[in-house]
N, C-alpha and C positions, 0 to 999 in steps of 0.2 A: 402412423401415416406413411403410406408408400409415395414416393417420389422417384419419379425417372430421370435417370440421370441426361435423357436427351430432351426434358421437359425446361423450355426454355422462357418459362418465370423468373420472375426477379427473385421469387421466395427458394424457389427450387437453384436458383443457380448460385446462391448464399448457403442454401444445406449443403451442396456438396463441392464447396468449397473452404466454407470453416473448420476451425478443429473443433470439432466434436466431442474430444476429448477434454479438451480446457474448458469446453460449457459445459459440460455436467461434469465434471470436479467442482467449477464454479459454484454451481445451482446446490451439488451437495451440500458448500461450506454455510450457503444461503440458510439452507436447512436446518442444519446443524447450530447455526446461528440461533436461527430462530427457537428451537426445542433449551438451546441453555438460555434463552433470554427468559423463556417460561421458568426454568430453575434456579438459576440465580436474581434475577434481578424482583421478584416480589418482596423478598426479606429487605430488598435496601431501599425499595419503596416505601414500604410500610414504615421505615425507620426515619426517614424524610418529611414524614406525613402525609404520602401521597397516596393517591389508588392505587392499592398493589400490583394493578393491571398497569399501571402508567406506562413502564418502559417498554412491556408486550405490546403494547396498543401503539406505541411509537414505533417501533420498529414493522410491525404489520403496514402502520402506515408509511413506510420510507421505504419498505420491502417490492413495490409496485412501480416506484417510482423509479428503484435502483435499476430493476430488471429492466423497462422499457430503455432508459439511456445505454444501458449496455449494448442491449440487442439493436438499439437504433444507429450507435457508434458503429456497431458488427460490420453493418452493412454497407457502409460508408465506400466506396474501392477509389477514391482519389486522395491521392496522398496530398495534394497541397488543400483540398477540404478538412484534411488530418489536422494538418499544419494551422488551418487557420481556426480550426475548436482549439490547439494546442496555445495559441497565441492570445487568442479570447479568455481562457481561464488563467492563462500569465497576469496578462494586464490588469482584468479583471477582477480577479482575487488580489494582485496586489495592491489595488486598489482601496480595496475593502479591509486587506491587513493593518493598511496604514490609517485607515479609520478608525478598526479595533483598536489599534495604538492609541490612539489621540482620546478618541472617546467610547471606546468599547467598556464595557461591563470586566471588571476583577474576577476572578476568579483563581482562588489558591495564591495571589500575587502575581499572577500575569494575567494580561489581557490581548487575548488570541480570539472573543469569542463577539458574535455581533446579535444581538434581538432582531430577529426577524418578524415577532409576533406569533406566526405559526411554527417556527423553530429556532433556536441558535444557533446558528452557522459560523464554522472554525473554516476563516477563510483559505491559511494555510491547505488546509488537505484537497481544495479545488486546482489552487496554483502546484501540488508537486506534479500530478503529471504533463501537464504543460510544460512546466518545466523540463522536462526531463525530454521530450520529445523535441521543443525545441532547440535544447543542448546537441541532441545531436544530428540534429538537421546542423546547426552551425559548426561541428566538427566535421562533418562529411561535407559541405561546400568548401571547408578550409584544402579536405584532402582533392577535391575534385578541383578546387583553383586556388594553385598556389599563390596567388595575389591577394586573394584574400584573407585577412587574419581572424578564420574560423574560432581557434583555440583563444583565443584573446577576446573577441567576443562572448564566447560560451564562457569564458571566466569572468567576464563584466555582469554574464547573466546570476549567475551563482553570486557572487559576491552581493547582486541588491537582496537577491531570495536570502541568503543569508545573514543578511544585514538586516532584515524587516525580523527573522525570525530570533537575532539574539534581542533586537528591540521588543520583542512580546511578554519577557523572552519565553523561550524553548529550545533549550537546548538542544532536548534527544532527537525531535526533529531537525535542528541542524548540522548532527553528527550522522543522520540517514544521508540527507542532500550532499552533503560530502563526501560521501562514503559511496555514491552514486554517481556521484558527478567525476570524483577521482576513477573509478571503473571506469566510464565512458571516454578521460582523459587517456588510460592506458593501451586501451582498446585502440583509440584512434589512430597509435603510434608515433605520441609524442614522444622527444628526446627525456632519456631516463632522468639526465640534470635537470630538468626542468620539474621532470615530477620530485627528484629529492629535494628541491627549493622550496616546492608548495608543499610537501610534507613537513619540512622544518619550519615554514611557516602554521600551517597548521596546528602542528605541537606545540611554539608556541602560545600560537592563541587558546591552547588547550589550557595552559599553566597559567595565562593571563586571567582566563575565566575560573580557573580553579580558585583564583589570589582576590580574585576581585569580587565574583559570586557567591555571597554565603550558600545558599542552596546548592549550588556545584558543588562546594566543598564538601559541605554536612554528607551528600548522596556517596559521593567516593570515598568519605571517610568511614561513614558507616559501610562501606561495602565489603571495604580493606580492614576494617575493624568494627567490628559489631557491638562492640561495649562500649562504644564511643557515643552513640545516641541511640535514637528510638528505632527499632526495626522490626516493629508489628507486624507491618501488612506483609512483611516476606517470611518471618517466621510464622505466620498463622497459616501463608501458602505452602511452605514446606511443610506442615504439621500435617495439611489436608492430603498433599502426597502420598505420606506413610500413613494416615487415618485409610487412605484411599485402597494401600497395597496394586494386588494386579486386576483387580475383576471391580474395584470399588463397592461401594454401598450401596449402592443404586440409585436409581432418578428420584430426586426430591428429599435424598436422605443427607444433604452436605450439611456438615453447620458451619463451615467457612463463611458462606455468601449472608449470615447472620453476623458475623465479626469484622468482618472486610469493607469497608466504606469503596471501594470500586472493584469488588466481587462479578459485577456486570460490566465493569470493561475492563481495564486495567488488568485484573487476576480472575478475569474468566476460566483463564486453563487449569488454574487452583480448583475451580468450582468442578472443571472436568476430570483432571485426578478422581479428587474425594468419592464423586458419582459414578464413576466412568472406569476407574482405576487406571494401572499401568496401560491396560490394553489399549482404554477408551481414546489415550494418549495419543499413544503409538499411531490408530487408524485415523487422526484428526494430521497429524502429521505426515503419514502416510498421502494421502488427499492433498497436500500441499506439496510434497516433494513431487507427484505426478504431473500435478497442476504444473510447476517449475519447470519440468523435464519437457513437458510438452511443449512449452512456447522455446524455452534456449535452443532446442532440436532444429527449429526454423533458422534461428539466426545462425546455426552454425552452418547450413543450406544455402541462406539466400547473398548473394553476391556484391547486393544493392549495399552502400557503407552504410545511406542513411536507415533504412528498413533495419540492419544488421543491428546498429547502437541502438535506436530506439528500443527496437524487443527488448537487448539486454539489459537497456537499461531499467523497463518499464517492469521488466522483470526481478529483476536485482531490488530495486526498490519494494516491490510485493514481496519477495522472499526473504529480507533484510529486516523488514517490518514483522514480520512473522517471527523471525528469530530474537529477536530483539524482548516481543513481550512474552515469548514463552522464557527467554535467559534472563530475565527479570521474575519470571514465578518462578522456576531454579535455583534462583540466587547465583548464578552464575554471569550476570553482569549488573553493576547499577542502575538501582531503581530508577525509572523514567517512566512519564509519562503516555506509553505509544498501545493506540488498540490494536486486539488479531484483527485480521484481515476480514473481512465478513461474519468475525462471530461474537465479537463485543459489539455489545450497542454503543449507538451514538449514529445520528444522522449523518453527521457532518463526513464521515469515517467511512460508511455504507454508501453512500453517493461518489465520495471521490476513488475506491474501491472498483465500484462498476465503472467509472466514467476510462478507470487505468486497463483493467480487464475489454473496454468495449474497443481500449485504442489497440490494445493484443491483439484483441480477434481481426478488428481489422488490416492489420498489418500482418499477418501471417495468415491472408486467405490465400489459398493456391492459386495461382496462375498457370496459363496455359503454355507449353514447352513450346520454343520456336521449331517452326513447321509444321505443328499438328494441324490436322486436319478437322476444318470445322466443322459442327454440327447442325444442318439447321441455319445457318450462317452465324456463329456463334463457336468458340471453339468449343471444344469438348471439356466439360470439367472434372472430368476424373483425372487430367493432365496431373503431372508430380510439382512440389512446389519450388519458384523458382522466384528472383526479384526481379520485380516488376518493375 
């Protein structure tokens, strides 16, 4: 579809001003998503007892829904409209967190997860980009009025988010949130004492959870020591690696996602080894470093504080997330609980995914350079990108 760039629809003045790039990386991971849910996830169907189609059929269906949210965030261009999706899915979801608590459904010994009837919704994954947006909405009012105590805010924020999620618990999720939130603490240019206080607090609470959480402990202890308990699911991922070599076995030939009890989320990238080999690896990674590079590019651009942290952050969090479950099929850090990004199934994962990518796009649409000359009465949007 050709589009003029002096075509002054609302459709056309969104193509060319979105990255373009970050939506079809996107849409690839979509893809690619969906071809391993067809590879992996019938073996652990069938093992369930369910229609082998089950999780294809789920994912097909969440797959429509993802896309419309994202593309409808895309086009969003006011940032306190940003702001108030960003505050709704805060609220919102922690709302719903604190119900899972109370009365949500078990699952492995935590309960993170709520019956919807037509899906299970992992409130968590609605509230992180909210959160993160509004972190640094209230670091950039801190910086724009010094009266205000932006940082102390944004840390009252994190602390309930963290606070609901060691109550689920979930840990690995609350070592993302931190691990994000402390980025957008640094960025913002708080005093360095300040952050070495809440890293020694941190670490504590590290050691505290280590001493007090069985499950914390058993995970770091098997990780640092392998002979110390069970470590199935990461030696069966390693195994598939080297089954895999460079070129893999090809599509449909893994027998990982037959061993593996979260083959379709968890150690999907096991499944893509084995199938896919070194290579298949490398170019699913590739797609993800592009995707990254694309959106930090903006924020190293735009001027705006708040436009600046949000990106990083909302980015940080997508590429954090990504690293996290590919160094857990590695065995390169402990095992936790966290999906790839658009290529494990799981509804809950897929929705809050697009909802983070829709708040990208719309915050690094290009604006128009001061003084250009308008088009049409409209400025011209081939303009370079600037914060708005």
């Amino acid at each position: 579809m050709l589009l003029s760039r002096t075509d002054r629809s609302y459709f056309s003045e969104w193509w060319w001003t979105v990255d373009r790039l970050a939506l079809v990386t996107c849409v690839i991971l979509m893809v690619v998503g969906l071809v391993l849910s067809l590879a992996a996830s019938p073996a652990v169907a069938t093992k369930i007892g369910v229609d082998e189609m089950f999780f294809v059929k789920k994912q097909l269906k969440f797959m429509p829904i993802a896309l419309f949210l994202m593309l409808s965030i895309s086009f969003i261009s006011s940032e306190r409209f940003l702001r108030y999706i960003a505050l709704i899915l805060f609220i919102g979801g922690a709302v719903l967190m604190v119900v899972a608590i109370v009365s949500g459904a078990s699952i492995k010994g935590s309960n993170r997860w709520l019956s919807l009837g037509f899906m299970t919704l992992q409130p968590s994954e609605m509230v992180k980009p909210g959160f993160v947006v509004l972190s640094a909405w209230l670091f950039a009012q801190g910086i724009k009025y010094p009266g205000v105590k932006g940082a102390w805010l944004a840390f009252g924020l994190f602390v309930t988010f963290a606070s609901l999620l060691i109550l689920q618990p979930d840990m690995g999720q609350t070592v993302l949130v931190a691990a994000v939130w402390f980025c957008l603490f640094i960025l913002s240019g708080a005093p360095l004492w300040i952050f070495a206080a809440l890293a020694g607090v941190f670490a504590a609470g590290s050691v505290i959870a280590y001493n007090t959480m069985s499950h914390v402990a058993s995970r770091i202890d098997r990780f640092l020591d392998p002979e110390s308990g069970d470590t199935y699911q990461v030696d069966m991922a390693l195994q598939s690696f080297m089954q895999g070599g460079w070129f893999g076995k090809g599509p449909g030939e893994s027998s990982v996602k037959a061993l593996l009890p979260d083959a379709h989320t968890d150690f999907v990238f096991a499944v893509v080894g084995e199938e896919f080999g070194i290579i298949g690896c490398l170019l699913i990674i590739a797609v993800y470093v592009l995707m990254i590079f694309s959106f930090l590019r903006h924020a190293f651009v735009i001027e705006e504080m708040f436009k600046k942290l949000a990106i990083t952050g909302l980015t940080v969090m997508f590429g954090l997330q990504a690293f996290i479950n590919m160094g857990v099929n590695l065995n390169i850090l402990p095992a936790k609980g966290m999906t790839l990004p658009f290529i494990s199934s799981g509804g809950s994962s897929l929705l809050s995914m697009a909802i983070t990518i829709g708040l990208l796009l719309a915050l690094t649409r290009r604006r128009p350079q001061v003084g250009r000359l308008p088009v049409g009465g409209r400025f011209h949007a081939s303009s370079s990108i600037q914060g708005a």
